[in-house]
MARKOLLO-280184 format. One line per 10 residues: number of its first residue (from 1); for each residue x, y, z of N, C-alpha, C, O, CB. Coordinates in Angstrom, 1 decimal. Glycine has a CB too. Layout:
<atoms>
NUM = X/Y/Z/X/Y/Z/X/Y/Z/X/Y/Z/X/Y/Z | ...;
</atoms>
This chain:
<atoms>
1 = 28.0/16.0/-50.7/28.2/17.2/-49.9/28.4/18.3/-50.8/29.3/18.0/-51.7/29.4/17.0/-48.9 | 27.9/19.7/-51.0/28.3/21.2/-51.5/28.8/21.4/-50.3/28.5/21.2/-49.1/27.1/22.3/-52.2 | 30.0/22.2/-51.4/30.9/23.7/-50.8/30.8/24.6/-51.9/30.0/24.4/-52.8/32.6/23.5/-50.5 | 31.4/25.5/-51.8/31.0/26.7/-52.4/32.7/27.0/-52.3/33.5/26.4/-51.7/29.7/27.8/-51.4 | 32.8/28.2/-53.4/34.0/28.5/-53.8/33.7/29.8/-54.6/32.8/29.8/-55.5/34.7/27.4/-54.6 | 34.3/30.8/-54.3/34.0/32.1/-55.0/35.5/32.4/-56.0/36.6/32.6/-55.6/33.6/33.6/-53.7 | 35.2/32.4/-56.8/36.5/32.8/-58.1/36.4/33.7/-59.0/35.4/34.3/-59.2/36.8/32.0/-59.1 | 37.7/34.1/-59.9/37.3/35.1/-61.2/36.7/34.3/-62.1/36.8/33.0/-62.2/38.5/35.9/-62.1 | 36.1/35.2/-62.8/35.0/33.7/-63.9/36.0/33.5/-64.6/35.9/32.4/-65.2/33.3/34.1/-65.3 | 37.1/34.1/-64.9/37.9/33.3/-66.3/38.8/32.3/-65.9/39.8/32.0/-66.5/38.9/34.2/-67.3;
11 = 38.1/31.7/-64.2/38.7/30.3/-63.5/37.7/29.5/-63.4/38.0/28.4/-62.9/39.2/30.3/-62.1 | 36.4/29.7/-63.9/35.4/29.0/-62.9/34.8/28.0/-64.2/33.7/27.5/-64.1/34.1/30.4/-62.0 | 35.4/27.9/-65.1/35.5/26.7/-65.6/35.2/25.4/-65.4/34.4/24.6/-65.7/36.3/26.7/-65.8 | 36.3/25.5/-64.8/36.7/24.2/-63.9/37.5/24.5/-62.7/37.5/25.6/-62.1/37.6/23.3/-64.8 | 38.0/23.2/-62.2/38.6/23.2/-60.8/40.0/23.2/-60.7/40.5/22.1/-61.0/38.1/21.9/-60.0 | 40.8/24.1/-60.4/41.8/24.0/-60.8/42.7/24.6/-59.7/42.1/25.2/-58.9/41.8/24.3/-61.9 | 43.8/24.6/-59.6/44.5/25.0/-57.8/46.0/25.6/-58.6/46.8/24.9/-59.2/44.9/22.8/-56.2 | 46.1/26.8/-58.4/47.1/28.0/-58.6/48.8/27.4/-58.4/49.8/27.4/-59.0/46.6/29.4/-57.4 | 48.3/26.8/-56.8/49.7/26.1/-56.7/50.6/27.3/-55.6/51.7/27.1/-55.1/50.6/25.8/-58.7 | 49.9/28.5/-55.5/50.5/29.6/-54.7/49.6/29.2/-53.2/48.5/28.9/-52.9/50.2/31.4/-55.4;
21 = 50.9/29.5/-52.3/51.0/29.4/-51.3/50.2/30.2/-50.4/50.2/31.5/-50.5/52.0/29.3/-51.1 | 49.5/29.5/-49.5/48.3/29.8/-48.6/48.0/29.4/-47.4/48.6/28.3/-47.0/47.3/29.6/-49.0 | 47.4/29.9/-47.0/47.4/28.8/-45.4/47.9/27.5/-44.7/48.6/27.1/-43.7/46.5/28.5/-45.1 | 47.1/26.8/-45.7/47.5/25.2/-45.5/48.2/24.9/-46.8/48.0/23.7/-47.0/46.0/24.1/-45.2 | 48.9/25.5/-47.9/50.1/25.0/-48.2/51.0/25.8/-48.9/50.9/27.0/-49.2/50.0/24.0/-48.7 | 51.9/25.1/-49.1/53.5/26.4/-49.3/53.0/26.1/-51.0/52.1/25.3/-51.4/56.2/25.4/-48.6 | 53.8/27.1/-51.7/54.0/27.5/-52.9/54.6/25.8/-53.8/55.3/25.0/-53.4/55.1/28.9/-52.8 | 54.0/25.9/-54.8/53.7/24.9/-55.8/53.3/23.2/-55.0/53.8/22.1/-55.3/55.1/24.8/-57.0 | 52.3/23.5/-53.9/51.8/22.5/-53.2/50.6/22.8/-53.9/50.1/23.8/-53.4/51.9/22.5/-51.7 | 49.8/22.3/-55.0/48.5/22.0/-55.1/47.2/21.6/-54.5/46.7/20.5/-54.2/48.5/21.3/-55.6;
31 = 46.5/23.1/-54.1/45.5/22.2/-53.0/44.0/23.2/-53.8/44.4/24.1/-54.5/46.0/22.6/-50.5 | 42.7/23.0/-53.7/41.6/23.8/-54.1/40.9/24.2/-52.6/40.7/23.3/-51.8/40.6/23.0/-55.2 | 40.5/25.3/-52.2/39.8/26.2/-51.2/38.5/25.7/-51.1/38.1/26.2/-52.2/39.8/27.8/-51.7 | 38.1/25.4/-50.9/36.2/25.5/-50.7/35.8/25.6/-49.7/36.5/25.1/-48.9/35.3/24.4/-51.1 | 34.6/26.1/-49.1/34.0/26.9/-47.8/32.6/25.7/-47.9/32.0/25.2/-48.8/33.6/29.0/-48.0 | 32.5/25.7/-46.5/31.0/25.4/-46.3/29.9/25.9/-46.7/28.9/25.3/-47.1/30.6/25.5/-45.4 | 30.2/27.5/-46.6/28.4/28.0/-47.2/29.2/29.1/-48.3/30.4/29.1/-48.4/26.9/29.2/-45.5 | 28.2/30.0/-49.2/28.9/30.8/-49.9/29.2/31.9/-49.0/29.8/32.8/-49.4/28.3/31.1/-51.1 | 28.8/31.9/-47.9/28.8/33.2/-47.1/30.4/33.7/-46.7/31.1/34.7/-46.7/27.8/32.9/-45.7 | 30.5/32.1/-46.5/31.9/31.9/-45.7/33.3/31.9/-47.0/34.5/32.2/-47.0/31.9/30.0/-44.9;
41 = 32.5/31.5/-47.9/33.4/31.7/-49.3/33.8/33.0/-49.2/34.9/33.4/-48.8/32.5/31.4/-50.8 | 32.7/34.0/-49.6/32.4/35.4/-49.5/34.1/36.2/-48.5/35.1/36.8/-48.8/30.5/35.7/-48.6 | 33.7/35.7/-47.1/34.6/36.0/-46.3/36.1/35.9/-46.6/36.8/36.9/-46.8/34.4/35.4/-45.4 | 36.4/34.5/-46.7/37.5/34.3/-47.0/38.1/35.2/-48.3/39.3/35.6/-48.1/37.4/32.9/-47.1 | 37.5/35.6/-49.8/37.8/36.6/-50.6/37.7/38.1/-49.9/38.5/38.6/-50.7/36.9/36.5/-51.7 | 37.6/38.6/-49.4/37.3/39.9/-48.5/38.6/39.7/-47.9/39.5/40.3/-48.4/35.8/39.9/-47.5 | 38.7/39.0/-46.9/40.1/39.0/-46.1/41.2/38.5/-46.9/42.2/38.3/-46.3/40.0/38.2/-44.7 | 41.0/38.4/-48.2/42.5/38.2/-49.2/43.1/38.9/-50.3/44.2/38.9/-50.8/42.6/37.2/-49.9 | 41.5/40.1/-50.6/41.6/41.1/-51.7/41.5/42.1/-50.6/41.0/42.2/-49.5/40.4/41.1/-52.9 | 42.3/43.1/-51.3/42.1/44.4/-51.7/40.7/45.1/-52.2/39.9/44.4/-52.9/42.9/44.6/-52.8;
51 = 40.4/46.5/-51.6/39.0/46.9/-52.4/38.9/47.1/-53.8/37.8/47.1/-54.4/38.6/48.2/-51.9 | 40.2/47.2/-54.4/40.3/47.2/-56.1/40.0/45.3/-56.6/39.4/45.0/-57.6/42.2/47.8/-56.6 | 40.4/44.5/-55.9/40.1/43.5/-56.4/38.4/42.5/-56.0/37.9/41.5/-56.5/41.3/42.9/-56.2 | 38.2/43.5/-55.0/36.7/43.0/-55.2/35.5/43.6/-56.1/34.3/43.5/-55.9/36.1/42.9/-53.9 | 36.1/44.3/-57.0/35.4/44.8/-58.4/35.6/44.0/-59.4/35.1/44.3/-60.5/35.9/46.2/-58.9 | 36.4/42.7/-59.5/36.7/42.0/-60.7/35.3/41.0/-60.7/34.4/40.7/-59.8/38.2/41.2/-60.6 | 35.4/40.7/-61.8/34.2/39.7/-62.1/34.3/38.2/-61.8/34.9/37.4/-62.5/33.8/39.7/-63.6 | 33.6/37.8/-60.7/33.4/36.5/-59.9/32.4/35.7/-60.2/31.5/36.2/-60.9/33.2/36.8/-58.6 | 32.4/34.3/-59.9/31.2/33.8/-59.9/31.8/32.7/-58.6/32.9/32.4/-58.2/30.6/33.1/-61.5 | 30.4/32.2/-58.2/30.3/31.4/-57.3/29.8/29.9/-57.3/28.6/29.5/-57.2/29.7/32.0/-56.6;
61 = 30.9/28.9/-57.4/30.9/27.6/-58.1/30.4/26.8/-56.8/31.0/26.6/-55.7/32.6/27.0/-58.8 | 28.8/26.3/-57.5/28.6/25.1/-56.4/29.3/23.8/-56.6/29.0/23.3/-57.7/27.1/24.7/-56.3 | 30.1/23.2/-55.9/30.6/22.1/-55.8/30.0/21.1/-54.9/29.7/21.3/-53.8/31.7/22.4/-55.7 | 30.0/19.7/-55.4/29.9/18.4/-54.8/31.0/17.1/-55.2/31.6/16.8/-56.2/28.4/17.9/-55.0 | 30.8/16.6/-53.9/31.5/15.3/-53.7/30.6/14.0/-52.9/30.1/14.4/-51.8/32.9/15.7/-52.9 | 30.4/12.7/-53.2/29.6/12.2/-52.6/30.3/11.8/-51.2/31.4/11.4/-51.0/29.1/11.3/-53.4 | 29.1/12.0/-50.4/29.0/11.7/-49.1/29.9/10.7/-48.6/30.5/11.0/-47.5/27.7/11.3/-49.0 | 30.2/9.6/-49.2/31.2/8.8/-48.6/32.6/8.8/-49.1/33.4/7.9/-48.9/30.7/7.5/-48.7 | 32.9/10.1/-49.9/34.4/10.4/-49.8/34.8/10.5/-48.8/34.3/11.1/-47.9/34.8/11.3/-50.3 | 36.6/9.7/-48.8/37.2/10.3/-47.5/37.4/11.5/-47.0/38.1/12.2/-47.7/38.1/10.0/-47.5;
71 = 37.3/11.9/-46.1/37.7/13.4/-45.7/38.2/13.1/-44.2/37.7/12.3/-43.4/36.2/14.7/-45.6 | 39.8/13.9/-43.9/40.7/13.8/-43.0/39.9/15.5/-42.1/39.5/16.6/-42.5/42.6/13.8/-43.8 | 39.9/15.0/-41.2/39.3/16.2/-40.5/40.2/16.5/-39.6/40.8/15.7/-38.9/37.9/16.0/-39.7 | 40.5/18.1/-39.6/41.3/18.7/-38.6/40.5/19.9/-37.3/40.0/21.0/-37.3/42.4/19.4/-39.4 | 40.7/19.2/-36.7/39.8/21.0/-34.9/40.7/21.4/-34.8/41.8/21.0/-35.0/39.1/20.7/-32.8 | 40.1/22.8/-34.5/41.0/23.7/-33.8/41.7/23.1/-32.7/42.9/23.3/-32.5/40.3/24.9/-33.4 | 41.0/22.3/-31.9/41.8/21.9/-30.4/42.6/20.5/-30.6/42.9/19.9/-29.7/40.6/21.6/-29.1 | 43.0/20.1/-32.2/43.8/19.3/-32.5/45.1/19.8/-32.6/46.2/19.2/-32.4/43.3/18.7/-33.5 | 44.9/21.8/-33.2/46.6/21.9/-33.3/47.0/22.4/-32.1/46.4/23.0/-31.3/47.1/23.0/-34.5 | 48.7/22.0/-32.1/49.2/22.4/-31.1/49.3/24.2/-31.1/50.0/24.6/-30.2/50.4/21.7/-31.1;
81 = 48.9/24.9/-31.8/49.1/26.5/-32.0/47.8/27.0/-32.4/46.8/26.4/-32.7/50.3/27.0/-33.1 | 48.1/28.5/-32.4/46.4/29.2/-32.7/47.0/29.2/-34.0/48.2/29.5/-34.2/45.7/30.9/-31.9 | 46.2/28.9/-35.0/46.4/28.8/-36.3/45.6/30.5/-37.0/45.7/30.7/-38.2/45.5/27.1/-36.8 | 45.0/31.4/-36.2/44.8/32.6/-36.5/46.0/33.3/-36.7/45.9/34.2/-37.6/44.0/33.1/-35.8 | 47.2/33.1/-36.1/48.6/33.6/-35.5/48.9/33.9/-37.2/48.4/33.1/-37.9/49.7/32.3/-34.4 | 49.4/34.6/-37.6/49.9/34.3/-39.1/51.4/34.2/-38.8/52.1/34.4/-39.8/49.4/35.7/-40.3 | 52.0/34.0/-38.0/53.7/33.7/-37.4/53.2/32.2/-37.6/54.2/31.5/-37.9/54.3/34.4/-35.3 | 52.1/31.4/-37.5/51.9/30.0/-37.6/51.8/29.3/-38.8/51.7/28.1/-39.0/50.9/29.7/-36.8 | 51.7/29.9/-39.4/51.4/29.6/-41.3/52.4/28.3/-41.6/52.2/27.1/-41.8/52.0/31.3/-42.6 | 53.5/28.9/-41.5/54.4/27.7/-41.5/54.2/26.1/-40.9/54.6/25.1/-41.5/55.4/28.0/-40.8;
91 = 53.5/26.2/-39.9/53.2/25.3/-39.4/51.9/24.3/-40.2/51.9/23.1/-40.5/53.1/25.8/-37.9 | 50.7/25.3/-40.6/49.6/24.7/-40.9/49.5/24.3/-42.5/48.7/23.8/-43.3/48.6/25.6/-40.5 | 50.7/24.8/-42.6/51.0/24.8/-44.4/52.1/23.3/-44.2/51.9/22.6/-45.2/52.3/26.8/-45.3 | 52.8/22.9/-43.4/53.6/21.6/-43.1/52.5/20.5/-42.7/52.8/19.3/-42.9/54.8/21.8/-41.9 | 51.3/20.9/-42.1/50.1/19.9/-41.9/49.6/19.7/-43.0/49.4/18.5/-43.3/49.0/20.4/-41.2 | 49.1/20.9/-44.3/48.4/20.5/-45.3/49.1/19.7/-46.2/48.7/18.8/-46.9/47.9/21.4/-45.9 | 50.8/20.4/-46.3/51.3/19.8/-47.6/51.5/18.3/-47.3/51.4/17.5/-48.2/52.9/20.6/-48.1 | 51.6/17.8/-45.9/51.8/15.8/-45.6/50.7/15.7/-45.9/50.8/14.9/-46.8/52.0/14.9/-44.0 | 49.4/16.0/-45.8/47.9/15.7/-46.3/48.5/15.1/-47.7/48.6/13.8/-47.8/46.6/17.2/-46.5 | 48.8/16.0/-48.6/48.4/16.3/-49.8/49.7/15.3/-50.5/49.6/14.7/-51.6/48.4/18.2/-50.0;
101 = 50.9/15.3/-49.5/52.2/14.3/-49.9/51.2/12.6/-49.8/51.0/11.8/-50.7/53.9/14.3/-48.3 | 50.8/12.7/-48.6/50.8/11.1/-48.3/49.4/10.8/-48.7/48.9/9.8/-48.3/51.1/10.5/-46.5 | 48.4/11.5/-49.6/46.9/11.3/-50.3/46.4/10.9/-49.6/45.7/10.0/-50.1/46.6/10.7/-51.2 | 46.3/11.2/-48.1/45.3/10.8/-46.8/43.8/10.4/-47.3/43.1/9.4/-47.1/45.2/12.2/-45.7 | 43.5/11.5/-48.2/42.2/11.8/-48.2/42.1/13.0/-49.6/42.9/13.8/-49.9/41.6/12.4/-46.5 | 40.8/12.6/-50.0/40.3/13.7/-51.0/39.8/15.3/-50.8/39.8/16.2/-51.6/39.2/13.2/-51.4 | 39.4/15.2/-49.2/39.0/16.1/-48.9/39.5/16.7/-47.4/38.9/16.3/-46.5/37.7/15.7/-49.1 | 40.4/17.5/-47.2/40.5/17.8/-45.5/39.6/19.1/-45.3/39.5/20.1/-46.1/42.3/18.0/-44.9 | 39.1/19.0/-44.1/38.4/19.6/-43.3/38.8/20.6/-42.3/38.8/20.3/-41.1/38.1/18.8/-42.8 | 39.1/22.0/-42.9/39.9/22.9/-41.3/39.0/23.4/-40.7/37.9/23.1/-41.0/41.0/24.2/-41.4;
111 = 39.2/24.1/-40.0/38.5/25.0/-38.7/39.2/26.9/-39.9/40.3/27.4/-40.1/39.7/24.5/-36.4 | 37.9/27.2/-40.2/38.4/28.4/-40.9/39.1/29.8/-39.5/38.7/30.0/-38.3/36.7/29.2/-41.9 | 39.8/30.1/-40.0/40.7/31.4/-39.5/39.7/32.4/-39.2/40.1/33.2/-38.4/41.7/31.9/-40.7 | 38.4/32.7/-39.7/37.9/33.8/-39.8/36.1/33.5/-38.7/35.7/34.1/-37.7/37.9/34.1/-41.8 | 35.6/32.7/-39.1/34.7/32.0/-38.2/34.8/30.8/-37.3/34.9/29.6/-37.7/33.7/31.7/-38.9 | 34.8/31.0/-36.4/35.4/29.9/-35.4/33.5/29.2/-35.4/32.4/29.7/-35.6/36.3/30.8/-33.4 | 34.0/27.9/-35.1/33.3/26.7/-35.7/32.7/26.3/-36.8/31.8/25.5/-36.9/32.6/26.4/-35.0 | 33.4/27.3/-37.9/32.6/27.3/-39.2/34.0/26.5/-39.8/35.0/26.3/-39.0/32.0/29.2/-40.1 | 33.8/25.8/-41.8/34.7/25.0/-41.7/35.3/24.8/-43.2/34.3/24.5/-44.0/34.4/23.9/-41.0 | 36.2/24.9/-43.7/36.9/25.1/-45.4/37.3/23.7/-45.6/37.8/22.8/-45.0/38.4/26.2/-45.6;
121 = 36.8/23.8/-46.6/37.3/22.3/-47.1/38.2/22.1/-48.0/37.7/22.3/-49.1/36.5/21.5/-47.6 | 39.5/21.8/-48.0/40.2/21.7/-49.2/40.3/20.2/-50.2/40.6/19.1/-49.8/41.5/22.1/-48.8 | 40.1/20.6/-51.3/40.0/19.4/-52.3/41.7/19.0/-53.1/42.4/19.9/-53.6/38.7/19.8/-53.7 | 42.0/17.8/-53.0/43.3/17.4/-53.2/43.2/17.2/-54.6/42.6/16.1/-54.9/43.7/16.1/-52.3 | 43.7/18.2/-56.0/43.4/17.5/-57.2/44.1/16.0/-57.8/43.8/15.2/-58.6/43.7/18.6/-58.1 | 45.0/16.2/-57.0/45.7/14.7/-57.3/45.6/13.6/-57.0/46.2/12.6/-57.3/46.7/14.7/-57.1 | 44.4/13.8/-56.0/44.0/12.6/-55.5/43.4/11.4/-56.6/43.3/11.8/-57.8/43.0/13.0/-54.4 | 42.9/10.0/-56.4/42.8/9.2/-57.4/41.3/9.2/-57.7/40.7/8.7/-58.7/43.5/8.0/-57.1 | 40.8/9.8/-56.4/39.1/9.9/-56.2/38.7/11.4/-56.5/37.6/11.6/-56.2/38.5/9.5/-54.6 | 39.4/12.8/-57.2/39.3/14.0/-57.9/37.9/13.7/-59.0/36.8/14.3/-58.8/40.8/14.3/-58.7;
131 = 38.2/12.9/-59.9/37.1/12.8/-60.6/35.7/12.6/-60.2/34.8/12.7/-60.9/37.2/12.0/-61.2 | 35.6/12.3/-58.6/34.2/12.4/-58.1/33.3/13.5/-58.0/32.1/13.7/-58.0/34.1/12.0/-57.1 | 34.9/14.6/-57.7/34.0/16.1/-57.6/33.6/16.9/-58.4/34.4/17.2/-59.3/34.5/17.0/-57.0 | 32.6/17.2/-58.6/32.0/18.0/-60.1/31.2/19.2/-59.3/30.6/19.2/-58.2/30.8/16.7/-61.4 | 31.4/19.9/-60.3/30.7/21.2/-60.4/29.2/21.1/-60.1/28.7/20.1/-60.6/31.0/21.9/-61.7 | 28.6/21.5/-59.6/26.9/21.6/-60.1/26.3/23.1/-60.3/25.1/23.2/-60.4/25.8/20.9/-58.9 | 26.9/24.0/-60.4/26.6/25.2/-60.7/27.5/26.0/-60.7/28.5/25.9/-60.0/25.8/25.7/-60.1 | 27.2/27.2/-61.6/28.2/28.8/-61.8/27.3/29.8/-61.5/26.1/29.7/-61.9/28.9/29.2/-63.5 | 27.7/30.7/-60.9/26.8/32.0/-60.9/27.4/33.2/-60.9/28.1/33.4/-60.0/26.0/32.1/-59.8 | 27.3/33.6/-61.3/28.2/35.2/-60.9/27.8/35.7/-59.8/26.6/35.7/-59.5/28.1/36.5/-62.0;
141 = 28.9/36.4/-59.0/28.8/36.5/-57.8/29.6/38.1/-57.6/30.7/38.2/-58.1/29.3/35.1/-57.1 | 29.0/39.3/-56.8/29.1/40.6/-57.0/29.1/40.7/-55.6/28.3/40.2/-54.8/28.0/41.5/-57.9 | 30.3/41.3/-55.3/30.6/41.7/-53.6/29.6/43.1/-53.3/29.6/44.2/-53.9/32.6/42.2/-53.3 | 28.6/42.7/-52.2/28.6/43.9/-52.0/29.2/45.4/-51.8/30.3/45.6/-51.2/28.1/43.6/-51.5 | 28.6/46.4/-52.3/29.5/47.8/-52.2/29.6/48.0/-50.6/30.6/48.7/-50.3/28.8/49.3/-53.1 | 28.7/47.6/-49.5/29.4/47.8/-48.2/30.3/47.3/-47.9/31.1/47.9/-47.2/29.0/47.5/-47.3 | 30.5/46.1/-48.4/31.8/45.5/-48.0/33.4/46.0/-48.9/34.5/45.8/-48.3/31.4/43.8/-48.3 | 33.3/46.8/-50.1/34.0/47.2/-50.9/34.6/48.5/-50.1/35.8/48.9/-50.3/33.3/47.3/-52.1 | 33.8/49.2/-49.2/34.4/50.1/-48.5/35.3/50.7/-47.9/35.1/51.8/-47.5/34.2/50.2/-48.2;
</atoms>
């Protein structure tokens, strides 16, 4: 399976997870972002930068994992709350960090915040099956100036 992940190039190295707290998990919970398409990548940076920080220099890391990795899948009509709510963060960040405690899976599956039935995948680096996921491409990747506006 590719996901897509948009970063500053002086990350895009490698795969590597900041450890700062985000949706699905609290601060020095280790988790990596990846989107279904780059489009959705795209989005998700837009709704977390600033117009000054979508001038920094990005690239756009194709990533895979084979097909029969585990992946824990979560629906929207699984949580008990609207997970758009940002008063709910707490809650979806106590879903990801048990993911990520009890090594369910390599890969969980959300319902993104921003496109409803589109879907983010987060990669567990600590998991024991991490080494399956590898890069297959870098590209630099330049926000458009409409969207910089």
């Amino acid at each position: 399976m590719l996901v897509f992940r948009i970063t500053l190039a002086q990350y895009a190295d490698s795969l590597q997870a900041s450890g700062r707290a985000a949706r699905w998990n609290s601060n020095d919970v280790k988790v990596i972002y990846t989107s279904s398409s780059q489009s959705l990548a795209c989005l998700e940076n837009v709704v977390h930068r600033n117009q000054l920080g979508l001038n920094a220099n990005f690239k756009v890391l194709t990533i895979e994992f084979p097909e029969e990795v585990s992946i824990f899948k979560i629906n929207s009509e699984d949580l008990p709350i609207d997970r758009k709510d940002f008063k709910n963060i707490p809650i979806t960040q106590q879903i990801g960090n048990l993911w990520i405690k009890e090594m369910k899976s390599l890969v969980l599956q959300v319902p993104s915040s921003i496109i409803t039935h589109e879907y983010n995948y987060l990669i567990n680096p600590a998991h024991p099956h991490f080494n399956q996921v590898k890069i297959k491409s870098r590209e630099p990747f330049v926000f458009d100036e409409r969207i910089k506006r």
